[in-house]
N, CA, C and O atoms as a Tripos MOL2 file, in Angstrom:
@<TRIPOS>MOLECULE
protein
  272   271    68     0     0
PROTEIN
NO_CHARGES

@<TRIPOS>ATOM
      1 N         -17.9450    8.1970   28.7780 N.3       1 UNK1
      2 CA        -18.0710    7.5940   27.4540 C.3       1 UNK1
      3 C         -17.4880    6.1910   27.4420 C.2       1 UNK1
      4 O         -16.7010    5.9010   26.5400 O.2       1 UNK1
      5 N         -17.7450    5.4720   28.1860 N.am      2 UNK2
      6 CA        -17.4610    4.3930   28.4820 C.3       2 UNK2
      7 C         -15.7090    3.4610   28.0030 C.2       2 UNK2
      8 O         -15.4580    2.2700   27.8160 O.2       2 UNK2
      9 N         -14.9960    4.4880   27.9660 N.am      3 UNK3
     10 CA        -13.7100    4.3600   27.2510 C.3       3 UNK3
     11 C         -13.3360    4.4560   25.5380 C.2       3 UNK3
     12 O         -12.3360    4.2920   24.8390 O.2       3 UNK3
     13 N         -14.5820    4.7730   25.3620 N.am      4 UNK4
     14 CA        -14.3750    5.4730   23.6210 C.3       4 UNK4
     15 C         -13.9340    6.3890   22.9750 C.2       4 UNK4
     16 O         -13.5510    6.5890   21.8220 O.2       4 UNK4
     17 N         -14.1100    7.2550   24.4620 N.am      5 UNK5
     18 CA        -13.2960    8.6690   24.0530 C.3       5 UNK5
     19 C         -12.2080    8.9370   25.4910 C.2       5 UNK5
     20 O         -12.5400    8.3010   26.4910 O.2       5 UNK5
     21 N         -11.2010    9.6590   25.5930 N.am      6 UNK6
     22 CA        -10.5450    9.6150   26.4690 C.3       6 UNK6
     23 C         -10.1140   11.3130   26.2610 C.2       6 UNK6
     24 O         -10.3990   12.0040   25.2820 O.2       6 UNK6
     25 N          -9.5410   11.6320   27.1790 N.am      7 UNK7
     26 CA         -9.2230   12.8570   27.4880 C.3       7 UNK7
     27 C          -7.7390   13.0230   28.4370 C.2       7 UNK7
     28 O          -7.6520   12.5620   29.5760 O.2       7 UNK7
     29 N          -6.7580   13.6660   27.8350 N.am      8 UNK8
     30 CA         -5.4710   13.4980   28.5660 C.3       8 UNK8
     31 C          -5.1000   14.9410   28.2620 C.2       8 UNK8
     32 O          -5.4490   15.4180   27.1820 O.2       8 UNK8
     33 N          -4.4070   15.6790   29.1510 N.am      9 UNK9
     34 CA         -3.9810   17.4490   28.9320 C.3       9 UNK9
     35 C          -2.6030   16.9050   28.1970 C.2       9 UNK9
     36 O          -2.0100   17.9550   27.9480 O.2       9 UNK9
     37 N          -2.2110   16.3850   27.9690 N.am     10 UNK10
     38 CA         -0.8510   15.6410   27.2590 C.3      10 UNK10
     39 C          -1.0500   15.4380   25.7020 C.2      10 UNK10
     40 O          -0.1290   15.7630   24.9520 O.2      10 UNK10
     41 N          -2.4550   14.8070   25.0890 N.am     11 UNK11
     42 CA         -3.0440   14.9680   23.4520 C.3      11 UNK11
     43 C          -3.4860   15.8400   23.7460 C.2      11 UNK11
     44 O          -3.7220   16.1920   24.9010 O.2      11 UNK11
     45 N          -3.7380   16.4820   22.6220 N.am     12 UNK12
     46 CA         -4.0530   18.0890   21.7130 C.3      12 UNK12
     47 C          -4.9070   18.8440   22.6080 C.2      12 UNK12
     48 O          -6.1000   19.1330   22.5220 O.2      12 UNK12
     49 N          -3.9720   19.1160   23.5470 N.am     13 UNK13
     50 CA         -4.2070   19.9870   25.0030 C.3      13 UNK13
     51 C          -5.5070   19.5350   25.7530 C.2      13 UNK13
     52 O          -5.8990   20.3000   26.6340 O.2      13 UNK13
     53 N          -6.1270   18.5500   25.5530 N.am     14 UNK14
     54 CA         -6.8330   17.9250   26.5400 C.3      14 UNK14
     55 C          -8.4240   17.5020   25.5950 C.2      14 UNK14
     56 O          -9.4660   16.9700   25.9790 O.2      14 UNK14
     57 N          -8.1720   17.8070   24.8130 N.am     15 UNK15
     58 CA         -9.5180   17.4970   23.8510 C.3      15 UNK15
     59 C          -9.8040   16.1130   23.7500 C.2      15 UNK15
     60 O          -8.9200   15.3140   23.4400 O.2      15 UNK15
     61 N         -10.9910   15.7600   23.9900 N.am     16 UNK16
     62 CA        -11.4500   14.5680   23.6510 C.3      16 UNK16
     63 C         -11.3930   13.7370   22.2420 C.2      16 UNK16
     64 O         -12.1560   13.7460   21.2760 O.2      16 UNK16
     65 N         -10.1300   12.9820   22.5190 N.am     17 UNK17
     66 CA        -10.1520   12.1360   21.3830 C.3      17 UNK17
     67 C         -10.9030   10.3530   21.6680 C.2      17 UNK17
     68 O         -11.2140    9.8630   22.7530 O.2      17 UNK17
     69 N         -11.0210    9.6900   20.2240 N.am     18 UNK18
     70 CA        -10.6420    8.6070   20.3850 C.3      18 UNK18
     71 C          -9.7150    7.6500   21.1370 C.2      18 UNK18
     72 O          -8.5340    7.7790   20.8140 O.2      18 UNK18
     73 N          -9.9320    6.8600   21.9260 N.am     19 UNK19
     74 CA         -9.5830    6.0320   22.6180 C.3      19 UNK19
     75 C          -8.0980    5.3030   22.0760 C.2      19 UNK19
     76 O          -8.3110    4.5550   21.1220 O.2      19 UNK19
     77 N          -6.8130    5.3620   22.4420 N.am     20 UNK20
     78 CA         -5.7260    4.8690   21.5070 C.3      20 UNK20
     79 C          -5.2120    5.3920   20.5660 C.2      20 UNK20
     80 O          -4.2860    4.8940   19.9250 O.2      20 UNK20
     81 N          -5.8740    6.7510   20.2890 N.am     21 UNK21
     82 CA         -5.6150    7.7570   18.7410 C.3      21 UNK21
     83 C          -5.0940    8.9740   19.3670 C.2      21 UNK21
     84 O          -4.7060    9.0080   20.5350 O.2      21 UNK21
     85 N          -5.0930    9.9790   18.5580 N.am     22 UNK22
     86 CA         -4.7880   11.0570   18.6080 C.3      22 UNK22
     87 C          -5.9260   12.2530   17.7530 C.2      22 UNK22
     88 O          -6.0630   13.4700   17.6300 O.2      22 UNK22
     89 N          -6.6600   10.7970   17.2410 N.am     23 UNK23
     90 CA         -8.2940   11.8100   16.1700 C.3      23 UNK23
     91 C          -9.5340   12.4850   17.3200 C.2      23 UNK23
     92 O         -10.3950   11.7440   17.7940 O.2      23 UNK23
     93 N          -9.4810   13.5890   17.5750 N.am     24 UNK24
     94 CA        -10.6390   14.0190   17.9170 C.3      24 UNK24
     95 C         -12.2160   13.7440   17.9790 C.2      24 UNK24
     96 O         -12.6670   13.9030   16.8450 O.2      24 UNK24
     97 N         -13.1790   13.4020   18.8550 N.am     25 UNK25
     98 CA        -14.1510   12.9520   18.6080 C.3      25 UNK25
     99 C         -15.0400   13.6460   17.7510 C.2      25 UNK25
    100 O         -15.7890   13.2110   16.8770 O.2      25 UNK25
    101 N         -14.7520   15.2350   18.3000 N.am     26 UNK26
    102 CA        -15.7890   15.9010   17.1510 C.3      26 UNK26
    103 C         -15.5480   16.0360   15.5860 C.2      26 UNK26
    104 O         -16.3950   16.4340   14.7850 O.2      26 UNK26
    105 N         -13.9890   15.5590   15.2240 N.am     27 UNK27
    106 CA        -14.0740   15.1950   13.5540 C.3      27 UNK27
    107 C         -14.9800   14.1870   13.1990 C.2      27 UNK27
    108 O         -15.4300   14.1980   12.0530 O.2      27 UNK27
    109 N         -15.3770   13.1820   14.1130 N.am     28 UNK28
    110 CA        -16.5670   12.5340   13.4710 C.3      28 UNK28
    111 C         -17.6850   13.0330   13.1160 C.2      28 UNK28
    112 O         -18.3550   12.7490   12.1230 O.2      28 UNK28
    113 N         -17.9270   13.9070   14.0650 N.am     29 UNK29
    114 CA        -19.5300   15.0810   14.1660 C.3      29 UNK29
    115 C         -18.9930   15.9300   12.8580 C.2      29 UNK29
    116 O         -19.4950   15.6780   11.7630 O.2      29 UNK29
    117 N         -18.1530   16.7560   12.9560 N.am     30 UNK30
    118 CA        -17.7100   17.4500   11.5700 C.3      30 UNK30
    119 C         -18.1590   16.6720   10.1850 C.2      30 UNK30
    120 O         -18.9440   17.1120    9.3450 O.2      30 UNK30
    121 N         -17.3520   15.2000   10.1500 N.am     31 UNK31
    122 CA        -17.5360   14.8220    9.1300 C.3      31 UNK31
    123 C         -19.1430   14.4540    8.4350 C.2      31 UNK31
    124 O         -19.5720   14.6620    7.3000 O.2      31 UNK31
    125 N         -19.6660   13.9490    9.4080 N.am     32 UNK32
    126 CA        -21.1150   13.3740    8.9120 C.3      32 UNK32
    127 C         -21.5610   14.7630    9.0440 C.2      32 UNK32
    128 O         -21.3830   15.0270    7.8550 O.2      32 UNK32
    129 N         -21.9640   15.7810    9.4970 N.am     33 UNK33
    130 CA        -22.1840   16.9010    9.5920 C.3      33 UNK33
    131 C         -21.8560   17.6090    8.1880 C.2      33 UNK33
    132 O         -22.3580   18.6770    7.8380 O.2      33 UNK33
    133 N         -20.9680   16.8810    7.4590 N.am     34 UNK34
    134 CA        -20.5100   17.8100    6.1610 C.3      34 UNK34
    135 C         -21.1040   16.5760    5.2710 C.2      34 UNK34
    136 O         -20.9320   16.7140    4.0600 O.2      34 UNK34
    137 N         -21.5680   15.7610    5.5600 N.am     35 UNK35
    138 CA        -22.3600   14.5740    4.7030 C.3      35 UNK35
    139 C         -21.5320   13.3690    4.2730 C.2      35 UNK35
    140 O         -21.8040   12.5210    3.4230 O.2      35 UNK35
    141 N         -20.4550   13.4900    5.0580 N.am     36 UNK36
    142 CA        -19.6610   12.2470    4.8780 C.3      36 UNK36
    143 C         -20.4840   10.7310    5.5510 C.2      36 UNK36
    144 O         -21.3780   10.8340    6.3900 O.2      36 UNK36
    145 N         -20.0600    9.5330    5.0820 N.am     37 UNK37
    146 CA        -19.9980    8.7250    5.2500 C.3      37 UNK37
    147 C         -19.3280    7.7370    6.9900 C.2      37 UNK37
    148 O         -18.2660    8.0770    7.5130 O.2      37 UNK37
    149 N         -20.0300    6.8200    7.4570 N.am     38 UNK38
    150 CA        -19.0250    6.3040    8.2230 C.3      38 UNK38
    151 C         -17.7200    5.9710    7.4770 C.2      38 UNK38
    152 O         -16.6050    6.4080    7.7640 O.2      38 UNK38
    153 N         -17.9510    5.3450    6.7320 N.am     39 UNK39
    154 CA        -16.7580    4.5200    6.0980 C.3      39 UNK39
    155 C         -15.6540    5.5870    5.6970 C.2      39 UNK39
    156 O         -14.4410    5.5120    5.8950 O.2      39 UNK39
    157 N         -16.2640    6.4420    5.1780 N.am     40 UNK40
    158 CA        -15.0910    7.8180    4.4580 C.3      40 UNK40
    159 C         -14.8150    7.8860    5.5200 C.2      40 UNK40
    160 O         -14.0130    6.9780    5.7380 O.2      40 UNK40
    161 N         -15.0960    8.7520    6.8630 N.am     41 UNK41
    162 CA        -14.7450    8.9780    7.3980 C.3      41 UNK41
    163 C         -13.2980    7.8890    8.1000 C.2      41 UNK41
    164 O         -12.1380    8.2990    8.1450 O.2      41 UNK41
    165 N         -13.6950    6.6420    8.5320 N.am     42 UNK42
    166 CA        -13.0050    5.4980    8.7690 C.3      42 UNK42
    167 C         -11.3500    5.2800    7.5200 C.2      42 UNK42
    168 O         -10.2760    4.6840    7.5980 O.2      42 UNK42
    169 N         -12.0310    6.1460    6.5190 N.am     43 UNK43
    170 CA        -10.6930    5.8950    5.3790 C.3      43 UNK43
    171 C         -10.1410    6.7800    5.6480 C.2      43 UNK43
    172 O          -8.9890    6.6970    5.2240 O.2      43 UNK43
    173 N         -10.3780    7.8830    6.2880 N.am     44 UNK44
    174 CA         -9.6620    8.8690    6.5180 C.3      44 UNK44
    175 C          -8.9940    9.0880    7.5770 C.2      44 UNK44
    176 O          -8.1980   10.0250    7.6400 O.2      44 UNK44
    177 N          -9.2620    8.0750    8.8000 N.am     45 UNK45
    178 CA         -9.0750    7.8020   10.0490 C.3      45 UNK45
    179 C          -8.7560    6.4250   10.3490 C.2      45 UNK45
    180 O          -9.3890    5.7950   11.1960 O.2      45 UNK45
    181 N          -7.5440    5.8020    9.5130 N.am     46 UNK46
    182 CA         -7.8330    4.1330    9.9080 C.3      46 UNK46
    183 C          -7.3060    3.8520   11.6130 C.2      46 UNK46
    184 O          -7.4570    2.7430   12.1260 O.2      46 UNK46
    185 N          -6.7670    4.8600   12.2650 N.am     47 UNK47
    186 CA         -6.5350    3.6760   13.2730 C.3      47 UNK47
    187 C          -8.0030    4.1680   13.9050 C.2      47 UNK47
    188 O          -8.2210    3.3210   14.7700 O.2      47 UNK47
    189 N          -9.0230    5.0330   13.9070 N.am     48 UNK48
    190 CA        -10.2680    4.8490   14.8730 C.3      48 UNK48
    191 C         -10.8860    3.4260   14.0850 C.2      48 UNK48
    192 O         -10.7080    3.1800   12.8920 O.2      48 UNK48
    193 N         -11.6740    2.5370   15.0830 N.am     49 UNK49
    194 CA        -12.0010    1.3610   14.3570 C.3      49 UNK49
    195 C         -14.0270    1.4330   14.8630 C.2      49 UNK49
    196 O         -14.6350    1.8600   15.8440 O.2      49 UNK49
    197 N         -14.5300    0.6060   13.2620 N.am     50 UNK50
    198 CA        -15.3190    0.9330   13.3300 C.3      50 UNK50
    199 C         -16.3470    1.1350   13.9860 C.2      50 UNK50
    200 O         -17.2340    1.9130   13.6320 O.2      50 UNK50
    201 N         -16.3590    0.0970   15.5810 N.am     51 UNK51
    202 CA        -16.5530    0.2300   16.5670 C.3      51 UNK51
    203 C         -16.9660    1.4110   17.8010 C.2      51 UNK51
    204 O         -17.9200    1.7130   18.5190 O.2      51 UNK51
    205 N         -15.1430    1.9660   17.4240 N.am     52 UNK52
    206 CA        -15.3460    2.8950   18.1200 C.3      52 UNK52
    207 C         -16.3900    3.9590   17.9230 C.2      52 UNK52
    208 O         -16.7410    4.6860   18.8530 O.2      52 UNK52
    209 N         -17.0170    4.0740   16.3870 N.am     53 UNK53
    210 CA        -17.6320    5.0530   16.0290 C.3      53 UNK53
    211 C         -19.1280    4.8450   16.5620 C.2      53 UNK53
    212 O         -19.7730    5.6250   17.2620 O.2      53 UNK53
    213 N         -19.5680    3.4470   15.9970 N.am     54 UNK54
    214 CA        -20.6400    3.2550   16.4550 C.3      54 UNK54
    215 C         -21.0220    3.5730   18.3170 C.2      54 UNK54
    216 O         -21.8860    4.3090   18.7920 O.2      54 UNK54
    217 N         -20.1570    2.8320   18.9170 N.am     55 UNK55
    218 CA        -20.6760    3.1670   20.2830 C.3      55 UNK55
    219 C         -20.4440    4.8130   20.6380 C.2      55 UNK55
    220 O         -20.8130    5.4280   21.6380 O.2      55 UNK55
    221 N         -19.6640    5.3180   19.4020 N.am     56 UNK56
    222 CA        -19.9110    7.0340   20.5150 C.3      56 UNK56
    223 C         -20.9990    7.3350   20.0570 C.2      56 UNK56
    224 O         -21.7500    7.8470   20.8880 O.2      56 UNK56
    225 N         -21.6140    7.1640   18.5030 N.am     57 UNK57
    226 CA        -22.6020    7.6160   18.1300 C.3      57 UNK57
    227 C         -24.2170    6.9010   19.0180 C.2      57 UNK57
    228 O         -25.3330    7.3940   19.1800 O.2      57 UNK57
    229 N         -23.5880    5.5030   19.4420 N.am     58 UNK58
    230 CA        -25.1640    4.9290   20.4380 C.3      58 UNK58
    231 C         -24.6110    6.0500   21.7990 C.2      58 UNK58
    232 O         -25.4430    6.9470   21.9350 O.2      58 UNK58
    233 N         -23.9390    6.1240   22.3650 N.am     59 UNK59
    234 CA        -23.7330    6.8350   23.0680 C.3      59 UNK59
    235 C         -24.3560    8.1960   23.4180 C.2      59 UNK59
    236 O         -24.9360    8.5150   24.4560 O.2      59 UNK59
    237 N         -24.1350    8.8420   22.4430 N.am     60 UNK60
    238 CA        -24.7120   10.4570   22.0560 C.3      60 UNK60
    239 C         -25.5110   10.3740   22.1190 C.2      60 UNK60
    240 O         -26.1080   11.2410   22.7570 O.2      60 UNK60
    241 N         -26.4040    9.0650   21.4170 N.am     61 UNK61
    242 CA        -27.9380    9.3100   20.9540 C.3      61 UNK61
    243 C         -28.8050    8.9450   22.4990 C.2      61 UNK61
    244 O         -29.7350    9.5640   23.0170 O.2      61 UNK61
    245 N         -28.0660    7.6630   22.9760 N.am     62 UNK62
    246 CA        -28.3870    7.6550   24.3240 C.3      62 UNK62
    247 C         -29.1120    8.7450   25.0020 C.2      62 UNK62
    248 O         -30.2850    8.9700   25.3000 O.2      62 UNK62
    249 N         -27.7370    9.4610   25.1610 N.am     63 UNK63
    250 CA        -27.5810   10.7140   26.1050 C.3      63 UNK63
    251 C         -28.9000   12.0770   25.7350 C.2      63 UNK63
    252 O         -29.6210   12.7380   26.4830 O.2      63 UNK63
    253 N         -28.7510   12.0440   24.3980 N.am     64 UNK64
    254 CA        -29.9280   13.0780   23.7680 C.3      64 UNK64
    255 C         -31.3870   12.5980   24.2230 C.2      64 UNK64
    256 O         -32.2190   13.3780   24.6850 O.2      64 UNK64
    257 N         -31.6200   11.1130   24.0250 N.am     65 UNK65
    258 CA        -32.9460   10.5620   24.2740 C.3      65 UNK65
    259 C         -33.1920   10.7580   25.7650 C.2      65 UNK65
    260 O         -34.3480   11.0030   26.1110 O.2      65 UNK65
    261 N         -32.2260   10.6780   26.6950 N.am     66 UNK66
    262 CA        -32.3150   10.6770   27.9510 C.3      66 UNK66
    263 C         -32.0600   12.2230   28.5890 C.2      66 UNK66
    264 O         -31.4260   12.0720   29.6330 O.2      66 UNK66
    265 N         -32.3020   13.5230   28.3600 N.am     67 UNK67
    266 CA        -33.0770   14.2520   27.9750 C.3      67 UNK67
    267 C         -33.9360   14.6700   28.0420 C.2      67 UNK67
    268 O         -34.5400   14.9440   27.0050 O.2      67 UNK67
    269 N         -34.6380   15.0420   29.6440 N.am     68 UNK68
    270 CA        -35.9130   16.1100   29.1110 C.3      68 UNK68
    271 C         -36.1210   17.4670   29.5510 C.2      68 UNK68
    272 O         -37.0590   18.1250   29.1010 O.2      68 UNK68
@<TRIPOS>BOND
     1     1     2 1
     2     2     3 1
     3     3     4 2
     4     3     5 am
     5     5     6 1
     6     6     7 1
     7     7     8 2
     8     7     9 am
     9     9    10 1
    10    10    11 1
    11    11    12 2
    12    11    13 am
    13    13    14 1
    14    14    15 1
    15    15    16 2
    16    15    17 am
    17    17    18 1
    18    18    19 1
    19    19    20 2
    20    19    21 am
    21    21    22 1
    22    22    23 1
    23    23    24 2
    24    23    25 am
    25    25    26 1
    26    26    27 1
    27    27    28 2
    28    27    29 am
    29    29    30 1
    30    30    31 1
    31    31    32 2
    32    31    33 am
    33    33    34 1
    34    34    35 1
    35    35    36 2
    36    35    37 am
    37    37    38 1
    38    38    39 1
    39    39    40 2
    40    39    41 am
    41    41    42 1
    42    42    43 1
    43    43    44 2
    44    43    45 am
    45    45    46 1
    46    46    47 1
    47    47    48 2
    48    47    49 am
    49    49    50 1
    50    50    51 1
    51    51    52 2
    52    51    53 am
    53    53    54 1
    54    54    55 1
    55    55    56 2
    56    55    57 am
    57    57    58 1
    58    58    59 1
    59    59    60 2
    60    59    61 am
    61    61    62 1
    62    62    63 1
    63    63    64 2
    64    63    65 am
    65    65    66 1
    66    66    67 1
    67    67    68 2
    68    67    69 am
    69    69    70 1
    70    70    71 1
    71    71    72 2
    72    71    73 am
    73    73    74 1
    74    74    75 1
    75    75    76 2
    76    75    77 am
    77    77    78 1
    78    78    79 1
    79    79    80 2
    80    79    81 am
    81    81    82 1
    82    82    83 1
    83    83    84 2
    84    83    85 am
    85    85    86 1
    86    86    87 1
    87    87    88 2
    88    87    89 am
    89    89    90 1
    90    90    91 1
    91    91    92 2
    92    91    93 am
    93    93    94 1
    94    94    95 1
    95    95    96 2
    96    95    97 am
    97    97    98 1
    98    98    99 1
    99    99   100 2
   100    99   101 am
   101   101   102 1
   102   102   103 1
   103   103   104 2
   104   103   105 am
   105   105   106 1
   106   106   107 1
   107   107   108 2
   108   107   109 am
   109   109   110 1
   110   110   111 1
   111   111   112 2
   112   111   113 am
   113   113   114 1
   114   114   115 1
   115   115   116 2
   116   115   117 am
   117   117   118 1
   118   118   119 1
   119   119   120 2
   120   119   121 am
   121   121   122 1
   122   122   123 1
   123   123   124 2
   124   123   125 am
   125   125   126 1
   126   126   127 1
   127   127   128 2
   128   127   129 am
   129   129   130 1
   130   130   131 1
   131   131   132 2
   132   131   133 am
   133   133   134 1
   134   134   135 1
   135   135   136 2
   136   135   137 am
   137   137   138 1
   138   138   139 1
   139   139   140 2
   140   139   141 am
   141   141   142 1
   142   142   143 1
   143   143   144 2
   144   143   145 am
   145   145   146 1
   146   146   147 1
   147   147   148 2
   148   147   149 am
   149   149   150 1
   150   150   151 1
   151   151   152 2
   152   151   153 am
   153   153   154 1
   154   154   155 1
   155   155   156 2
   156   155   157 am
   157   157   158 1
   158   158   159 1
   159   159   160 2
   160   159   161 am
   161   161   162 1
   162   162   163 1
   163   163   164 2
   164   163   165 am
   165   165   166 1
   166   166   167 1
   167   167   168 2
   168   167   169 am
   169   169   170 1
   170   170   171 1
   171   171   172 2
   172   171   173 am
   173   173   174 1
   174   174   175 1
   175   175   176 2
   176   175   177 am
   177   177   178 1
   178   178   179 1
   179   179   180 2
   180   179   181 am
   181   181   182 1
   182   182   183 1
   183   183   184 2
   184   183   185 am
   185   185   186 1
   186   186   187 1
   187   187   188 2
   188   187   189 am
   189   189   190 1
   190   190   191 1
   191   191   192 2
   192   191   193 am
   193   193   194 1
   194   194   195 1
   195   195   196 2
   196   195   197 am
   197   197   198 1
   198   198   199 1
   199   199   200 2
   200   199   201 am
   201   201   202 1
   202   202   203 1
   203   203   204 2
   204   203   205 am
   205   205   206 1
   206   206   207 1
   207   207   208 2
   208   207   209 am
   209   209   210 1
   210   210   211 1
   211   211   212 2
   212   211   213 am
   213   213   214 1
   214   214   215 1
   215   215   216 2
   216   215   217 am
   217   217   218 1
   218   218   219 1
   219   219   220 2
   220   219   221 am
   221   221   222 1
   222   222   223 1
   223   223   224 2
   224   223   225 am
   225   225   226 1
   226   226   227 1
   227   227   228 2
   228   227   229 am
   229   229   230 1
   230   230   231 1
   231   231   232 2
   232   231   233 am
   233   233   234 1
   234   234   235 1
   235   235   236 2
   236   235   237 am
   237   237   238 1
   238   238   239 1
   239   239   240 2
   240   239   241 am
   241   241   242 1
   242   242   243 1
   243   243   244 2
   244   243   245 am
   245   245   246 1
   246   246   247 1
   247   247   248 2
   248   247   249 am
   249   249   250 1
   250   250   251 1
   251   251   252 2
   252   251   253 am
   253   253   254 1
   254   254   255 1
   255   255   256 2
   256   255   257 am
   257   257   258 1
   258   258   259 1
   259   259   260 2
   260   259   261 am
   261   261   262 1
   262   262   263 1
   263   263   264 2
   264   263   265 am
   265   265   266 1
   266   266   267 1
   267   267   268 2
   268   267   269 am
   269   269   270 1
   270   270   271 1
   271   271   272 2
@<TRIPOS>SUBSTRUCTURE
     1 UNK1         2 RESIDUE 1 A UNK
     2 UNK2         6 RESIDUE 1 A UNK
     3 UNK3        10 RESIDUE 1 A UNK
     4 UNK4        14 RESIDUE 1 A UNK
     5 UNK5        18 RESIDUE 1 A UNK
     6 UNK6        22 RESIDUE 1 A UNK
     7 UNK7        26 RESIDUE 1 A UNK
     8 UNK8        30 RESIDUE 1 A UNK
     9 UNK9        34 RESIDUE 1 A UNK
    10 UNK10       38 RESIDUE 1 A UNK
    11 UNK11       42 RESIDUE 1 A UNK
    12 UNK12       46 RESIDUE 1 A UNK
    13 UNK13       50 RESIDUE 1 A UNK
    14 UNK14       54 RESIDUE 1 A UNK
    15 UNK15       58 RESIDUE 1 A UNK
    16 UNK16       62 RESIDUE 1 A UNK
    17 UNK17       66 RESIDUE 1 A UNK
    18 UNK18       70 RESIDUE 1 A UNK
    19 UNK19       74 RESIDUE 1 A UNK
    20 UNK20       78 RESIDUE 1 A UNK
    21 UNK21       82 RESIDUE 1 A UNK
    22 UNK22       86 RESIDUE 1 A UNK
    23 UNK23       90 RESIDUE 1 A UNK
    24 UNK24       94 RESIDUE 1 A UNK
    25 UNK25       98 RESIDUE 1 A UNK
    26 UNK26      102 RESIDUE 1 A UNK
    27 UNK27      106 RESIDUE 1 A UNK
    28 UNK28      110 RESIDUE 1 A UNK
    29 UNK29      114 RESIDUE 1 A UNK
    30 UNK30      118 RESIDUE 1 A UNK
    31 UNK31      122 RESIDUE 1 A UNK
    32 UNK32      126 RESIDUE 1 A UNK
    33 UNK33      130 RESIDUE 1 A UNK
    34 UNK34      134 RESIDUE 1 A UNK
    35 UNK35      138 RESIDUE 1 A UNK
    36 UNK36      142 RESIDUE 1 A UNK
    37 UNK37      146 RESIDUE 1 A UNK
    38 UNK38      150 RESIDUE 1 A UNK
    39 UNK39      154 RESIDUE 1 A UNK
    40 UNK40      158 RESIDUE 1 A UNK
    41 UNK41      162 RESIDUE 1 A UNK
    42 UNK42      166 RESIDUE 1 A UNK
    43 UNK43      170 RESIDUE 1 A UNK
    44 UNK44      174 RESIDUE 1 A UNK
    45 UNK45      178 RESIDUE 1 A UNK
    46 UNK46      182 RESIDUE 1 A UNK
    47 UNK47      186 RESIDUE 1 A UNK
    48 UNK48      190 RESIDUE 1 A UNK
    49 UNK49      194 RESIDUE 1 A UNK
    50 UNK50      198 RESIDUE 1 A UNK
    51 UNK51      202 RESIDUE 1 A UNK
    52 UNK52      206 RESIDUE 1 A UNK
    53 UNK53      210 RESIDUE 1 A UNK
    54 UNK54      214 RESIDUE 1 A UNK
    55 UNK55      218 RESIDUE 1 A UNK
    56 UNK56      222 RESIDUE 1 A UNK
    57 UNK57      226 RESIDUE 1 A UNK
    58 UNK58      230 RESIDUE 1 A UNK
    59 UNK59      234 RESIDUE 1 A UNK
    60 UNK60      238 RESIDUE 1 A UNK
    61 UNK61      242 RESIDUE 1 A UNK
    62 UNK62      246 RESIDUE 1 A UNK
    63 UNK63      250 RESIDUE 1 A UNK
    64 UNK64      254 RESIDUE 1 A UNK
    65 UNK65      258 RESIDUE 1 A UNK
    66 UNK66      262 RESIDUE 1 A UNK
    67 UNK67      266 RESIDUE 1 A UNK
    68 UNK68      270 RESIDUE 1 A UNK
């Protein structure tokens, strides 16, 4: 994930968070998943920056399109 998400057994036993955080990547999937907003989400999460969201989400979509 090109350093957007990071993974350490040291944060919340090894789960893939945000890069510099301690927020989990899949609370982003949760949130829009429950019909939230980038931005809500981002208010609810200020140190992930908005950045970071976008490239996991080009990321994902990447990965899905590439795929067959």
């Amino acid at each position: 994930m090109s350093g957007v998400v990071t993974q350490n057994p040291e944060v919340l036993g090894g789960e893939p968070v945000f890069a510099g955080t301690r927020v989990p990547a899949k609370s982003l999937f949760d949130h829009l998943e429950a019909g939230d907003s980038i931005e809500q989400f981002l208010e609810g999460f200020p140190s992930v920056k908005r950045e970071q969201v976008i490239s996991l989400l080009q990321e994902s979509r990447a990965h899905v399109l590439a795929v067959r």
